[in-house]
N, C-alpha and C positions, 0 to 999 in steps of 0.2 A: 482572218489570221491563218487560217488553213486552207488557203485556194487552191495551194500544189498538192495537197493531201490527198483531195477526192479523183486528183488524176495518177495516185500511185496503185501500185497493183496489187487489188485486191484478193487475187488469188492468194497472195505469199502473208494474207494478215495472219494466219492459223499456220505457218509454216512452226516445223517439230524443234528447228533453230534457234526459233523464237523462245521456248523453254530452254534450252541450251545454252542462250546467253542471259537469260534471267538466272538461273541454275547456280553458275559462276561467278556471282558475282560477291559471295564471300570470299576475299582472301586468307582466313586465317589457318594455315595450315594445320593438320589433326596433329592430332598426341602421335599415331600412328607412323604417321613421315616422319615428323622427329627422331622416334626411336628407331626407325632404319637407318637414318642416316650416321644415328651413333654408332648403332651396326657395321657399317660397312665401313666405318672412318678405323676401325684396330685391326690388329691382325688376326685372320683367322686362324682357328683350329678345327680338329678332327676330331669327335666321339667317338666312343667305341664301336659304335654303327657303319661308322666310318662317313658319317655325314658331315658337312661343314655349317660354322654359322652365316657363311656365302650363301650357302644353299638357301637356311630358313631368312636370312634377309631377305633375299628376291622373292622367294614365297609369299614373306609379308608384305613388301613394297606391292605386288601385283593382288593382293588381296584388300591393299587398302587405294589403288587405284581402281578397282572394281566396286569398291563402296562407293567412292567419287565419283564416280560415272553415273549411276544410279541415285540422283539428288534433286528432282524436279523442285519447280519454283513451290508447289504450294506445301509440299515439305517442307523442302529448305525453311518457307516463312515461318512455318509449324515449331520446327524443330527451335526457332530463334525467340517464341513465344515460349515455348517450353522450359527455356534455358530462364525467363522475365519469373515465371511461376516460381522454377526454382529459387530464386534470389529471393525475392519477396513474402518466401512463405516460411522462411527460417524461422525459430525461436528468436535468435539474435540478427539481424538486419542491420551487418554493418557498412562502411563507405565502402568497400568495395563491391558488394550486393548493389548497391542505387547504384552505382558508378555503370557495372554488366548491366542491370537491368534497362537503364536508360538506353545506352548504345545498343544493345538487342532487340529491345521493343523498334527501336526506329529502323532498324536493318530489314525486321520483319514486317514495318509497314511499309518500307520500300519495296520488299521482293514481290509482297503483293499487291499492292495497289500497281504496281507497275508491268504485274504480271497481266490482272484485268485491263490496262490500259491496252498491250500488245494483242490481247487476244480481241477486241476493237478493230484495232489497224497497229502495225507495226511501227508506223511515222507518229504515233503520240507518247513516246518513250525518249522520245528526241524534246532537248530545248527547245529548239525551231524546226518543228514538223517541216517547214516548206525547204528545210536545207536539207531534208532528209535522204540520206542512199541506202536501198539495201544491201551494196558490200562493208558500207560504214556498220551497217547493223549487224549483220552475221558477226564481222570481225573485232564487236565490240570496240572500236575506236569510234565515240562520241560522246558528247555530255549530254546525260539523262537529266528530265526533269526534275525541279524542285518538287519537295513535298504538296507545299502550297499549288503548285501548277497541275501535279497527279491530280488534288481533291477538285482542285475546276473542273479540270475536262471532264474527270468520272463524273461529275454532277451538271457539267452541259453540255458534253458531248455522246457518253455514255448512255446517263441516263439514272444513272445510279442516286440510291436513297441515302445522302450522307448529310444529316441537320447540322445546322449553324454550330451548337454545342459541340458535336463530334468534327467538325471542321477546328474548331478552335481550341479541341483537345491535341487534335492533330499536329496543327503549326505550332503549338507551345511545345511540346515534345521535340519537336525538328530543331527549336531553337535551344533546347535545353540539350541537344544535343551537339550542335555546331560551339556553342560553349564550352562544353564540356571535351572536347578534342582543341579545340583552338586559346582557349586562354583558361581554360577552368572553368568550375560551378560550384557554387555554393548552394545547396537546396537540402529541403527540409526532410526527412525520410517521409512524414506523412504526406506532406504534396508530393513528393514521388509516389507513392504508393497511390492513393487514391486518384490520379491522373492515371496511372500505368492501370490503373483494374475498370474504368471507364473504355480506355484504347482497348486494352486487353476483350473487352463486350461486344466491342464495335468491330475488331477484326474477327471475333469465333463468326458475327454474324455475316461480317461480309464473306468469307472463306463459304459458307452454306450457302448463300442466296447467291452470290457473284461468279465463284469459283467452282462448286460443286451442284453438280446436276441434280436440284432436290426431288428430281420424278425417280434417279435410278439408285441415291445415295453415291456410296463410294465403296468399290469393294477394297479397299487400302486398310488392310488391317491395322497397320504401323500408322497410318492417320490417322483411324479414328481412334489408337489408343492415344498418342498425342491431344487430340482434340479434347478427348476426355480430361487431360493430364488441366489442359489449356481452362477447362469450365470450371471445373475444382478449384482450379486458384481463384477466378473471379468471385465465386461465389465467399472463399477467405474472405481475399480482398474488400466486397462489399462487408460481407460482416462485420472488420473491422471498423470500416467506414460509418456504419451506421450506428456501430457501440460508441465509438468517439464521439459523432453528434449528437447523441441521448444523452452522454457526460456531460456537454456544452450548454446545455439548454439554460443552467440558472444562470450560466456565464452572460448568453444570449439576450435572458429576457430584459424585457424595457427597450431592447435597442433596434426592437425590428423596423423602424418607419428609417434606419440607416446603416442596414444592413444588407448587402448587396453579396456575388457570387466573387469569389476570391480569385482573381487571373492565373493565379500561382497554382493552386489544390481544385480550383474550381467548388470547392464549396460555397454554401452560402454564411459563412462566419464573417465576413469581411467588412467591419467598423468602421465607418466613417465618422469621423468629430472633425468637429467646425473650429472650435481653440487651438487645435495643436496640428502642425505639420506632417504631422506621421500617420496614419492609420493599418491596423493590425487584425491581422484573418488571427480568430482562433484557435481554430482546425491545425492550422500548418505553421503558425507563430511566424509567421511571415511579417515584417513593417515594408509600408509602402507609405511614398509621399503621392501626394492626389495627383500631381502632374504626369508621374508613373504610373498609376493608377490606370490612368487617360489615357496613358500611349500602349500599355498592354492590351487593354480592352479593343483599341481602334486596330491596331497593326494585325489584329487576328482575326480581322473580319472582311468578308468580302468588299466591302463599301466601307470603310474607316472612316463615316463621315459624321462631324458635329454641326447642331443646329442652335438657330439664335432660341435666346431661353425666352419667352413669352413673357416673363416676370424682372427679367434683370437687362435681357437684350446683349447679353455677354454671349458669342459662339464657344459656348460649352454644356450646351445641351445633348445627351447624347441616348441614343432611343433603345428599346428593349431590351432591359437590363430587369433582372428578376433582386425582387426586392422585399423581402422577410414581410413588413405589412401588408405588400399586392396579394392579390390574390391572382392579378394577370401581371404580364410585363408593362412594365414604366417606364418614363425617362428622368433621368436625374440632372440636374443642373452643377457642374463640378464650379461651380464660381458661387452662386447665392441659395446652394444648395438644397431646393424644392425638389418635391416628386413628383412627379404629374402621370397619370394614368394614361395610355394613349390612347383612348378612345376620346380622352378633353382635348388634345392638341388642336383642332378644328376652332373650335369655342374658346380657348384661351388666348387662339392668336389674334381672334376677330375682338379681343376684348369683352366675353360673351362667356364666361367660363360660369357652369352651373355651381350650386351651393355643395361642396365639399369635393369639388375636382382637383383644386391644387390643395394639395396636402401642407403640415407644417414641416418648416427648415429644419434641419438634424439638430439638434439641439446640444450644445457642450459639453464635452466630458470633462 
């Protein structure tokens, strides 16, 4: 897929442009430009100084084009986490907080995953690396990759340490956010929250291990008080997270042999019953029908693939999936709904399955 890649020119992968146009790539203009522009749109006058509001507008216009200027990517991504914390850590948490919060967190994991991608090679920020130019890239005319396609390459071309779970906290995000600009979202503050302070873990630690040189640190004061600002929320965040769960528990019990991790919140609240069409995470009151269920869990996974079930012969077997009675990952049968351990898959397909490998069917609510 990348033939032309390895013949582009590796000198320019570390080129200082390459932060420049990662830099940029917020459009939202500040409070700052606003209010010069109201500035310069009246008529001025003169103080007693005999100075103009002409004068302090260009003063500020060039004071706040001088902060612009000074905006690298792994701030920039900093500063758009910072803004996730601040939503999320209010007293009150209302729809406009998850509304910011979503669209920040993903803005933030763009700058920087895409920042690690270029400093790689400058051709894997592109859709199609092998169509790549460097005047297309200085001049920022191109389409950058999807989310989904940054977390590949960082994990097969890179090299990078990014598990299955943080991948598929990832693209659920991405798509809770192309929703949420294109036709709306309807989402629960808790699966907001506890999704966004998961991401929120996974970027403090990529920014250390990916992006900062952990031999020399960083002498970026203004980072590491952000960074700081960035750890404190997570640490809320889980607290919350963990208070909710310990609420749940008498909710919970009895139900663990079909109880599975929630696609929505990513917890593991998520009830299956076998009588009724619906089933409902706890955690984030989320209802899902099973066939939704099915297409959440596959479309966020590398390999989206179902297996025929050992017990029913239905393809809707579908593998490591963490399940309140396992103690490891299992496969769940979404048709004649068994749990099967994977370490039985072997033995149960040979018809050979040992004495307490397939578990019992979820049982009716």
């Amino acid at each position: 897929m990348y033939a032309n890649m390895a013949a582009a020119a590796m000198a320019h992968a570390r080129d200082r442009r390459a932060n420049t146009h990662m830099a940029t790539a917020s459009t939202a203009p500040t409070t700052s430009r606003l209010h010069v522009i109201f500035i310069l749109a009246v008529k001025p006058y003169s103080d007693s100084e005999g100075s103009s509001v002409e004068d302090a507008g260009t003063t500020a216009s060039s004071h706040a084009r001088q902060q612009e200027l000074h905006f690298p990517p792994i701030r920039n991504g900093a500063d758009y986490l910072v803004s996730v914390v601040d939503h999320l850590t209010k007293d009150n948490v209302g729809p406009r907080d998850l509304k910011y919060a979503v669209l920040h967190l993903q803005a933030g994991i763009e700058v920087l995953l895409k920042e690690r991608l270029s400093r790689e090679h400058w051709t894997l920020v592109f859709t199609d690396p092998g169509q790549a130019t460097l005047r297309r890239f200085h001049e920022g005319d191109f389409e950058s990759c999807t989310t989904k396609q940054a977390v590949q390459r960082l994990r097969s071309i890179v090299g990078c340490d990014i598990t299955d779970d943080e991948r598929s906290a990832l693209i659920a995000l991405a798509a809770d956010r192309n929703a949420l600009q294109h036709y709306g979202l309807t989402q629960n503050a808790h699966a907001v929250e506890a999704r966004a302070g998961r991401v929120l873990d996974f970027l403090y630690r990529f920014i250390h291990t990916e992006l900062i040189n952990p031999t020399i640190g960083t002498p970026d004061e203004s980072l590491s008080y952000e960074l700081n600002l960035v750890v404190k929320g997570v640490r809320s965040i889980d607290a919350f997270v963990k208070q909710r769960m310990r609420r749940l528990r008498g909710d919970l019990k009895g139900h663990e042999p079909r109880t599975i991790d929630c696609p929505s919140c990513g917890q593991n609240a998520l009830v299956l019953t076998a009588a009724q069409p619906n089933h409902r995470c706890f955690f984030c009151e989320r209802v899902f029908r099973r066939a939704e269920v099915m297409r959440f869990i596959l479309t966020r996974r590398e390999q989206g693939l179902r297996r025929e079930c050992p017990r029913c012969q239905n393809h809707a077997l579908i593998d490591s999936l963490r399940v309140a009675s396992e103690e490891a990952l299992a496969s769940v049968c979404f048709t004649c709904n068994c749990v099967i351990p994977e370490a039985a898959h072997d033995a149960l397909a040979g018809d050979q399955a040992p004495a307490g490998a397939e578990r019992q069917s979820f049982s009716a609510q």
